[in-house]
C-alpha positions in Angstrom: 61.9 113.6 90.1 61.1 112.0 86.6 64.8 111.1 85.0 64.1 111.5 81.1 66.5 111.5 77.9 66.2 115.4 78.0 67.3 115.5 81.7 70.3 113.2 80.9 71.0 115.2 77.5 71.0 118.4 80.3 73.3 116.9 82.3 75.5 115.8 79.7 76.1 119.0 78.0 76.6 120.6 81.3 79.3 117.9 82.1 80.8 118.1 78.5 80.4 114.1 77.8 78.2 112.5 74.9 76.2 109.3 74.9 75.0 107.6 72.1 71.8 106.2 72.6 72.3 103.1 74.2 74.9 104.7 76.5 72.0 107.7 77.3 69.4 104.9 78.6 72.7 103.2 80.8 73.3 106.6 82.2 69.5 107.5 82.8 68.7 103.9 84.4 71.6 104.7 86.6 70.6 107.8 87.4 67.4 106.1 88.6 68.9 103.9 90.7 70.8 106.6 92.5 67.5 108.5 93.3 65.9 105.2 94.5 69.0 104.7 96.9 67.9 108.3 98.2 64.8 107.5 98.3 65.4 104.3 100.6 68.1 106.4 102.8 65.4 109.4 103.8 62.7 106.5 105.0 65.5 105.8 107.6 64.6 107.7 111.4 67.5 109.7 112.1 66.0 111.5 114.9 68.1 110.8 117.6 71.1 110.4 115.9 74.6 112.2 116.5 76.2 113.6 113.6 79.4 111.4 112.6 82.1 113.5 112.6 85.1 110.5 112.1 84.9 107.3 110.9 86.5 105.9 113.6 86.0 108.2 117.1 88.9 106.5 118.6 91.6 108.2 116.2 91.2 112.3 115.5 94.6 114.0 113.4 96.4 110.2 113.0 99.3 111.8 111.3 102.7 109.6 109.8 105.7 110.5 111.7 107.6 113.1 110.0 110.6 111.8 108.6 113.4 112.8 106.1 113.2 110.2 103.3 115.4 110.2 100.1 113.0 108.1 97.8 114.6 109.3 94.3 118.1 110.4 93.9 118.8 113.7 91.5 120.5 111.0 89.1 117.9 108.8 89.0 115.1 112.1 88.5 117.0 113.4 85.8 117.3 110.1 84.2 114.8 110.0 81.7 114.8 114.0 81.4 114.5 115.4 77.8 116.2 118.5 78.3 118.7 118.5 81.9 122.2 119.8 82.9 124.1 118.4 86.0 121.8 119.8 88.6 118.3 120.8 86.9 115.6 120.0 84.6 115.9 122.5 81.7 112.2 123.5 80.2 111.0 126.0 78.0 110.8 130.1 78.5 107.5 130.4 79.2 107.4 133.9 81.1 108.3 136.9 78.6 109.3 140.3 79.7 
């Protein structure tokens, strides 16, 4: 696959960004070098191979213990509040009957 300005101009309009020129030929070179690190993956014999479904086998579901934590008091969440009364942060109406 040839990566030309037109290609990158595709991309870019589908992604919503603009490039200036010199920004364009950054992002197509790039682009380049991604394929041609493709490119060098697929030459690799994966035959025999096992699909790796962990990173580490020796670990599957390492979850944290689950603890009760109090890591921000309601004073100290309602500190910097715009709008608050004693218990709750006060915002808006935004649902209309």
């Amino acid at each position: 696959m040839q990566i030309d300005s037109a290609l990158v101009d595709k991309l870019a309009t589908l992604s919503r960004l603009n490039f200036d020129n010199t920004q364009k030929e950054t992002v197509r070179q790039d682009l380049e070098k991604v394929l041609g690190f493709f490119e060098k993956i697929s030459e690799l014999d994966t035959e025999n191979i096992e699909p790796l479904i962990y990173v580490n086998e020796d670990e599957h579901n390492v979850f944290r213990a689950d603890t009760v934590q109090i890591l921000t008091t309601k004073e100290e969440a309602l500190k910097n509040a715009a709008l608050k009364d004693e218990d709750y942060f006060l915002v808006p109406k935004v649902i209309k009957k």
